[in-house]
C-alpha positions as CSV (number, residue, x, y, z in Angstrom):
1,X,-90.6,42.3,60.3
2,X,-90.7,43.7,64.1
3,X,-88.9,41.5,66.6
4,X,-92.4,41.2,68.5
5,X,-93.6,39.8,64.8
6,X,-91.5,37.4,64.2
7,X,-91.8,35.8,68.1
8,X,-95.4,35.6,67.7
9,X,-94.5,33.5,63.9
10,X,-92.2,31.3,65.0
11,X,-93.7,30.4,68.2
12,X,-96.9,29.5,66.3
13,X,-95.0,27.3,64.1
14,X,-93.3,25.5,66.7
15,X,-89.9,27.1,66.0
16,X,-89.1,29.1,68.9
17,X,-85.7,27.5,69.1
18,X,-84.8,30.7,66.8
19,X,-85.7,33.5,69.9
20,X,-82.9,32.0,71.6
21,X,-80.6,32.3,68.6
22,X,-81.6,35.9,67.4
23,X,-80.7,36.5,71.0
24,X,-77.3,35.5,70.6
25,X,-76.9,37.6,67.2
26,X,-75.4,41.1,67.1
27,X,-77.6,43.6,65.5
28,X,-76.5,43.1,61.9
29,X,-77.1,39.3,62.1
30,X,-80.7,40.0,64.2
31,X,-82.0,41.9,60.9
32,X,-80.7,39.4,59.0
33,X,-82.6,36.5,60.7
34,X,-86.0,39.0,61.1
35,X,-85.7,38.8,57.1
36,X,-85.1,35.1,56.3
37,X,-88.2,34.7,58.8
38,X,-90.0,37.2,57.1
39,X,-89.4,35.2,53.5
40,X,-90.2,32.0,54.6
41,X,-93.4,30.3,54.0
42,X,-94.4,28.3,57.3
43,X,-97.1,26.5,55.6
44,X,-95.1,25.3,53.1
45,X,-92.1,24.4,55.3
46,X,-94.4,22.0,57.3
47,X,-96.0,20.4,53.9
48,X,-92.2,19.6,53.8
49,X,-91.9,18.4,56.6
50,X,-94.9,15.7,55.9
51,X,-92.8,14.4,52.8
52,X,-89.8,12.8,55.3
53,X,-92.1,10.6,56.6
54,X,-93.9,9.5,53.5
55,X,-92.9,5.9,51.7
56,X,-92.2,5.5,48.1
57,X,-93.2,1.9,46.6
58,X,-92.8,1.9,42.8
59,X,-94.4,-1.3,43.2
60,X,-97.5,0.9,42.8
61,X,-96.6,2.3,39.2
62,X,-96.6,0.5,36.3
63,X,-92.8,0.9,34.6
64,X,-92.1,0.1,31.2
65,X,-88.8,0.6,29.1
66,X,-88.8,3.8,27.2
67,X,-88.4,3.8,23.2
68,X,-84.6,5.2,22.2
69,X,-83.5,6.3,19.2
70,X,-79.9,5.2,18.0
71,X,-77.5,7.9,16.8
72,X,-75.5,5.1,15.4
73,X,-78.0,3.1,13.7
74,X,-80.0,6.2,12.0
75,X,-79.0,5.8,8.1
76,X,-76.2,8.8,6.6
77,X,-80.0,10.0,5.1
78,X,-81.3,10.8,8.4
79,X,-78.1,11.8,10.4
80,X,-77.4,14.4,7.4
81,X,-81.3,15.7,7.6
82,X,-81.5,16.0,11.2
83,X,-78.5,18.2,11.3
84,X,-78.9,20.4,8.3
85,X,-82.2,20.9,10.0
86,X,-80.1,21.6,13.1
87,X,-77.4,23.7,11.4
88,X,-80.1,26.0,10.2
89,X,-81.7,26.4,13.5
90,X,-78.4,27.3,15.1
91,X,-77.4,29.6,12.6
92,X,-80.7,31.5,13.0
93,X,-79.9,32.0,16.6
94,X,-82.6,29.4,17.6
95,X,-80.5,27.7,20.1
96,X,-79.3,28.5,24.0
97,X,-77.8,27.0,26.5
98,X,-78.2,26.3,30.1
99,X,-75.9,25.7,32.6
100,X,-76.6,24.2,35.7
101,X,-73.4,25.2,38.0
102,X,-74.8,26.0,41.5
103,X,-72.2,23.7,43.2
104,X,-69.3,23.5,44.9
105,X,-66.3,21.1,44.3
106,X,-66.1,20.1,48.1
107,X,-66.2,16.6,46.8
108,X,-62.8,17.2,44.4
109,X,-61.4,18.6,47.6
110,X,-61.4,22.1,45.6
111,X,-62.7,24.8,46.9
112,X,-64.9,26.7,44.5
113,X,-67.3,26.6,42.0
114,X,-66.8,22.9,40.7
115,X,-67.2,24.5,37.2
116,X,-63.4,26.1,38.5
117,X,-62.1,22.9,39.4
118,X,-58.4,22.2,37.3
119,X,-59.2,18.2,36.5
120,X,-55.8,17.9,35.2
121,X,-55.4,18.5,31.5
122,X,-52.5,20.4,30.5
123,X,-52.2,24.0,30.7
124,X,-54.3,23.4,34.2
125,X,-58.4,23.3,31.8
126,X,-61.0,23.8,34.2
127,X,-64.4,22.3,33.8
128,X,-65.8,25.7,32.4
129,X,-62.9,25.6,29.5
130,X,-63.6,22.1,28.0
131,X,-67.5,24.1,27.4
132,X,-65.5,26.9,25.9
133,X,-64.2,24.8,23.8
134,X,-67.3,23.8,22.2
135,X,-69.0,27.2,22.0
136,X,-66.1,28.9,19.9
137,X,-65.6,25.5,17.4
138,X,-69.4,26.4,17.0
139,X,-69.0,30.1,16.6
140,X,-66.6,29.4,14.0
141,X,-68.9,26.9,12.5
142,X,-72.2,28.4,12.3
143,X,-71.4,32.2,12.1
144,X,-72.8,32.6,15.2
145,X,-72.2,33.0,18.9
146,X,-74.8,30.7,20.7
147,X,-75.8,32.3,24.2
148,X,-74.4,30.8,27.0
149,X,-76.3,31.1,30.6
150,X,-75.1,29.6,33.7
151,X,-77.3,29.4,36.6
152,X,-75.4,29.7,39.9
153,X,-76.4,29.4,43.6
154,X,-76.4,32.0,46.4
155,X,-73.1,30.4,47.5
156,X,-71.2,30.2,44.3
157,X,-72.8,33.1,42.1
158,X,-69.8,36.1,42.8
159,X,-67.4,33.5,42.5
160,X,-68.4,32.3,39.0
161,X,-69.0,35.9,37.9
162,X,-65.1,36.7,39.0
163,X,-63.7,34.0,37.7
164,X,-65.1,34.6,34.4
165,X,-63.9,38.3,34.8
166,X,-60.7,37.8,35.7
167,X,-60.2,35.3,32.5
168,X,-61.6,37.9,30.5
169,X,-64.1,35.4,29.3
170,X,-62.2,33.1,27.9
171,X,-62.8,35.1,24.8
172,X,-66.2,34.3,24.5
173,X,-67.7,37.6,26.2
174,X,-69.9,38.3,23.3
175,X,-71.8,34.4,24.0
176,X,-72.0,34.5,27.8
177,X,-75.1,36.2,28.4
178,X,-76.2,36.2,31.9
179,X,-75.7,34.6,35.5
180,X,-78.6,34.2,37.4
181,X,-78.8,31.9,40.6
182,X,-81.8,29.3,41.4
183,X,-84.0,29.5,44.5
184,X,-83.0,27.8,47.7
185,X,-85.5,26.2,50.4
186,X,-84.9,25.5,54.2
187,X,-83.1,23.2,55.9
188,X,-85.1,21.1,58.7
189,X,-84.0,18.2,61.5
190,X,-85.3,15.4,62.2
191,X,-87.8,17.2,64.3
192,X,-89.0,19.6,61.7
193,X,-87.4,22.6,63.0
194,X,-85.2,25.0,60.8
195,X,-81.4,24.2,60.9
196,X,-79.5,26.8,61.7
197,X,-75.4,27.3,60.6
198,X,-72.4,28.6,62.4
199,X,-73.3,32.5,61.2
200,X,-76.5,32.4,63.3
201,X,-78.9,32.2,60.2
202,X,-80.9,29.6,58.7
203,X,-79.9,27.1,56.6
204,X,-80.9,27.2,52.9
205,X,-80.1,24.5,50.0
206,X,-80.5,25.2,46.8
207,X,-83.9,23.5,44.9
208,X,-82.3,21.1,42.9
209,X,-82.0,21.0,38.8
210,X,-86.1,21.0,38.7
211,X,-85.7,25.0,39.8
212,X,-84.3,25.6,36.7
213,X,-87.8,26.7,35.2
214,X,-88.8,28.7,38.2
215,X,-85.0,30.4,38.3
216,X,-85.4,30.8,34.0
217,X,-88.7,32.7,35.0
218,X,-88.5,34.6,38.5
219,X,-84.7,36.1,36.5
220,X,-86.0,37.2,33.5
221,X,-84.1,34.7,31.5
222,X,-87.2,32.9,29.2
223,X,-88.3,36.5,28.7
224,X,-85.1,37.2,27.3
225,X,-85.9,34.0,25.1
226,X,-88.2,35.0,24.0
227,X,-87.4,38.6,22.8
228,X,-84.6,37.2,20.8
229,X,-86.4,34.5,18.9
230,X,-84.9,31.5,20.8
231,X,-86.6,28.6,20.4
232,X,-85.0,25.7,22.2
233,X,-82.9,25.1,24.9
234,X,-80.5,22.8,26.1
235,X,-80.0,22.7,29.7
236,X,-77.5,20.4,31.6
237,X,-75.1,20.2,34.1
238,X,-71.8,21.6,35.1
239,X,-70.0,18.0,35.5
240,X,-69.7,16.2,32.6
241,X,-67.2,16.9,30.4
242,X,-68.5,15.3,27.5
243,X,-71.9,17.0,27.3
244,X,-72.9,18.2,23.6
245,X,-74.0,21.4,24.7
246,X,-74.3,22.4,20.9
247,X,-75.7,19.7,18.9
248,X,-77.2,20.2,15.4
249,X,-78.5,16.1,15.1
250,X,-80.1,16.4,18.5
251,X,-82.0,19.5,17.7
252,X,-83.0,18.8,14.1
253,X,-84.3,15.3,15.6
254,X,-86.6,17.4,17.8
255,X,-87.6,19.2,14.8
256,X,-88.3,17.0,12.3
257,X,-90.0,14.9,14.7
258,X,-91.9,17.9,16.1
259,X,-91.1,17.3,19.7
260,X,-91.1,19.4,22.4
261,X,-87.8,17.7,24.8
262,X,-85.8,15.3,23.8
263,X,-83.6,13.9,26.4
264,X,-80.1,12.7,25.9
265,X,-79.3,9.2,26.7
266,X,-76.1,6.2,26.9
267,X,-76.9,2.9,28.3
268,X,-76.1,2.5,31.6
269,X,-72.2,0.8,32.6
270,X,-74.2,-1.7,34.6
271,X,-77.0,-2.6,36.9
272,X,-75.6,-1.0,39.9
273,X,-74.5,2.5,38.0
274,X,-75.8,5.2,40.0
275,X,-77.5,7.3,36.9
276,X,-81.4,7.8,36.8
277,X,-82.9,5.5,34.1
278,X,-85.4,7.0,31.6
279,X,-88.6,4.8,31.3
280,X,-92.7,5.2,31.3
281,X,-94.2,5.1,34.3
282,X,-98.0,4.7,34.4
283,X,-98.1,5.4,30.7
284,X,-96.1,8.8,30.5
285,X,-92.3,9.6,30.1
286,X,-90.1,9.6,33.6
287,X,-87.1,9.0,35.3
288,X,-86.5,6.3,37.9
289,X,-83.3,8.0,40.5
290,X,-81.0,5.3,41.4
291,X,-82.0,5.8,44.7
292,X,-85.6,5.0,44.3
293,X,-85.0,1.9,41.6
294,X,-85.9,-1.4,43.7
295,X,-83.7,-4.7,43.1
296,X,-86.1,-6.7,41.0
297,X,-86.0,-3.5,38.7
298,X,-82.8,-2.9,38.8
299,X,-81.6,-5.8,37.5
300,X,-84.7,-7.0,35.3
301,X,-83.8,-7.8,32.1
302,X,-85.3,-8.0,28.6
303,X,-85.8,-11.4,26.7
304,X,-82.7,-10.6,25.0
305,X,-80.6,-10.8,27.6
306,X,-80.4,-6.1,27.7
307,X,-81.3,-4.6,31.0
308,X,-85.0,-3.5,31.0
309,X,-84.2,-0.3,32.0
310,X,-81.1,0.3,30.9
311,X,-81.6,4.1,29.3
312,X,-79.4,6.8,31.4
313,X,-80.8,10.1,32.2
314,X,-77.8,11.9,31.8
315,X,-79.0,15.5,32.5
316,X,-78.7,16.8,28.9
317,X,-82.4,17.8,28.0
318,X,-83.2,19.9,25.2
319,X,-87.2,21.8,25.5
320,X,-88.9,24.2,23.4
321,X,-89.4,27.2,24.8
322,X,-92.9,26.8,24.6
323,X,-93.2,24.3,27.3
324,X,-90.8,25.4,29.5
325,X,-93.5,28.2,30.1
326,X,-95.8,25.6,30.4
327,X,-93.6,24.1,32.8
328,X,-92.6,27.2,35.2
329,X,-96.7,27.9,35.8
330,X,-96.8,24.6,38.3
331,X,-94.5,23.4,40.8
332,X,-92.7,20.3,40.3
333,X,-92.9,18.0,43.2
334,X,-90.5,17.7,46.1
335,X,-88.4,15.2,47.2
336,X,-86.1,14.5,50.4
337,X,-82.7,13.9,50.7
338,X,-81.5,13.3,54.5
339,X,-77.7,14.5,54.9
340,X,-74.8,15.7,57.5
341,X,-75.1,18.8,58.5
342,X,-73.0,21.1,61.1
343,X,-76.3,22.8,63.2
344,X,-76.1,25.3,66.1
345,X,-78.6,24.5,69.2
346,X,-79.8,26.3,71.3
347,X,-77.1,27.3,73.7
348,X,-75.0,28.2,70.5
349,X,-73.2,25.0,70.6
350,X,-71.7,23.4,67.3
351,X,-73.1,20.1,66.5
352,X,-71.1,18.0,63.8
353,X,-73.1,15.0,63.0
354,X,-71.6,11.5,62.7
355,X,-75.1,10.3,60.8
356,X,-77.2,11.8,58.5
357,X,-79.5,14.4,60.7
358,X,-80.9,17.2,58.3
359,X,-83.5,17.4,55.3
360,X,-83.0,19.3,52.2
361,X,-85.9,19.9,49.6
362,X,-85.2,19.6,46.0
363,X,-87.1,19.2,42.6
364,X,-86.1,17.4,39.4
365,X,-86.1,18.4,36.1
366,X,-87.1,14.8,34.1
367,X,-90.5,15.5,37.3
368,X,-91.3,17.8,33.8
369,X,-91.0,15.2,31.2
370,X,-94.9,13.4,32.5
371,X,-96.2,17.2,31.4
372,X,-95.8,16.3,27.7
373,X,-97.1,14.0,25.5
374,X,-94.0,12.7,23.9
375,X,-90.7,12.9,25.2
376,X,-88.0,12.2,22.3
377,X,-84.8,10.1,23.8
378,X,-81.5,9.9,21.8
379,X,-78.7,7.9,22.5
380,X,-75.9,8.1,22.2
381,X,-72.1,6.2,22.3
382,X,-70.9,6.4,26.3
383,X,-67.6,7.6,25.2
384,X,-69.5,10.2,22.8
385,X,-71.3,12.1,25.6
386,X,-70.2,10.8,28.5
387,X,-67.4,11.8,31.1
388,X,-69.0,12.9,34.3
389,X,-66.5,14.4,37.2
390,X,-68.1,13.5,40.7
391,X,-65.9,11.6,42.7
392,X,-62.5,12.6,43.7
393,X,-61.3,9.0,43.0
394,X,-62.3,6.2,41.0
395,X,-65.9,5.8,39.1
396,X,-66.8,9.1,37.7
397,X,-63.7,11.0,39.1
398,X,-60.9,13.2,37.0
399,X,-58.7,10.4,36.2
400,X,-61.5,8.6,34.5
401,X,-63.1,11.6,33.2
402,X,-59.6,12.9,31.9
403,X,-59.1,9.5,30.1
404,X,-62.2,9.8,28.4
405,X,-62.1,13.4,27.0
406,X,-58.5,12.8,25.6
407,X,-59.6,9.8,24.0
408,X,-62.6,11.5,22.2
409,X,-60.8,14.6,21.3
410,X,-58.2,12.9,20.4
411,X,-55.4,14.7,22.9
């Protein structure tokens, strides 16, 4: 892109804020600004926009408790089916896993990849280890070295790659196939205009955990799938230390059932739990955000006394391959989250905001789950599955987390 070319874009787009910035820029950081602007879809940057000033009611949707299945109330009959169902499928390389590990541990106050962060076992674990972990007791188990891939961001993606390097793996080189980061979109103000950060550039946020089809495609990852006969998928997040990343009873569950996701669930703490509840809404599988769940659902309860929605989306979804083609061919829909963020105006002047002042775009993966038909849900024990790290103190932090994984393994 010419510097006349990109003057002419973003004036027609109402963003010519960025001529006075590229002026500013020495000519390393102009050509990188002529190329963000030359990747950036206008058009779609503006659709965007028209999301921040749209109003969700769910009072418009109809939402109905989803149907759960029990781990601990299936009969030793099942449980021992679904997993010699599952055992087989692992041991015929049918299984991978996804790791969704794009952020930072800013929150921890650590300054890496939160998959790095040291939560304060002995022998200083990080997040990253605890997964280890699992994936050699299964290698021993099964004969078999599941893949491992771990999606990164833009920010974090060298960072991951060395610290694996530098640990030599972790002695699981042969399992970790491939890091591949997710897409990012742009940041906007209040006024629609893109944000731009103390190196003179735009600002970019990764997509949320919804990109993880479009990243699994546009990297080459389902292909790879694919070509080595995988069949399912379990893709979850960094954070929880807890997660069952290799699970013969979820998976034969999805296959004896002949499902194409199941999601894995707990019931939530308490009404005011900030985990995405799993229900039906308008007659198809869904996830309510925390966020977005009104009072009179929030604390509705069942004749029984239960919460009506009480089923926590934990971030532990296991899909066919199948679908997650299906999937990656249409785009999920956005949604807004208005933060703090540092921004440079026009004069080249810092502005650190007291308020919320920015939008970032994201999508969400359970935005899939109304594209099937069923989606299976299994539940399972809290302190079975359970032990998320998010807050650097208190609910969800390492001291609770830390309690929780010595209890189940037994440290």
């Amino acid at each position: 892109m010419t510097y006349e070319e990109f003057k002419e874009k973003v004036t027609s787009y109402g963003q010519e804020h960025l001529i006075k910035l590229y002026e500013r820029l020495d000519e390393k950081g102009k050509a990188k600004l002529l190329s963000q602007v030359a990747g950036i879809d206008f058009d779609g940057v503006r659709k965007l926009f028209e999301l921040t000033k749209e109003k969700k009611e769910f009072k418009d949707f109809k939402i109905e408790p989803v149907e759960a299945t029990d781990a601990s109330a299936l009969s030793e009959e099942q449980k021992n089916e679904y997993i010699e169902i599952g055992t087989e499928a692992i041991k015929n390389g049918k299984l991978a896993v996804v790791m969704m590990a794009g952020g930072q541990g800013t929150r921890l106050g650590h300054s890496g990849p939160k998959g790095t962060y040291e939560f304060g076992l002995d022998g200083h674990t990080t997040i990253f280890e605890t997964y280890i972990r699992q994936f050699k007791e299964a290698e021993e188990k099964y004969g078999v070295a599941v893949p491992w891939y771990i999606m990164t961001s833009k920010d974090n993606n060298m960072e991951t790659i060395e610290f694996f390097y530098n640990h030599d793996y972790f002695g699981y080189e042969e399992g970790i196939k491939t890091f591949f980061s997710q897409n990012e979109l742009p940041m906007l103000d209040e006024e629609g205009r893109l944000i731009v950060g103390e190196d003179g550039l735009i600002k970019e946020a990764a997509n949320g955990h919804g990109g993880v089809f479009e990243a699994l495609v546009s990297n080459g990852v389902l292909e790879q799938f694919k070509q080595k006969g995988i069949e399912w998928v379990f893709i979850c997040g960094v954070d929880n230390i807890l997660a069952r990343v290799i699970d013969p009873l979820a998976l034969g569950y999805s296959i004896k059932k002949g499902l194409l996701a199941t999601s894995v669930s707990c019931i939530k703490a308490n009404p005011e739990e900030k985990v995405g509840v799993l229900c039906i809404k308008d007659g198809k599988p869904s996830v309510v955000e925390y966020t977005e769940l009104t009072d009179e659902l929030r604390y509705a309860k069942k004749e029984n006394g239960e919460l009506l929605l009480s089923e926590g989306h934990l971030l532990m979804n296991l899909f066919n391959v199948n679908v997650i083609s299906d999937i990656a061919k249409e785009e999920l829909p956005y949604h807004v989250a208005h933060k703090k963020s540092d921004i440079v105006d026009e004069e080249g002047n810092v502005i650190k905001p007291d308020s919320p002042n920015a939008y970032k775009f994201e999508t969400f993966i359970f935005d899939a789950f109304d594209r099937l038909p069923v989606l299976g849900v299994l539940r399972y024990k809290r302190e079975e599955c359970f032990a998320p790290i998010k807050n650097a103190e208190g609910v969800d932090s390492p001291e609770t987390a830390r309690k929780l994984y010595k209890d189940y393994y037994k440290l």
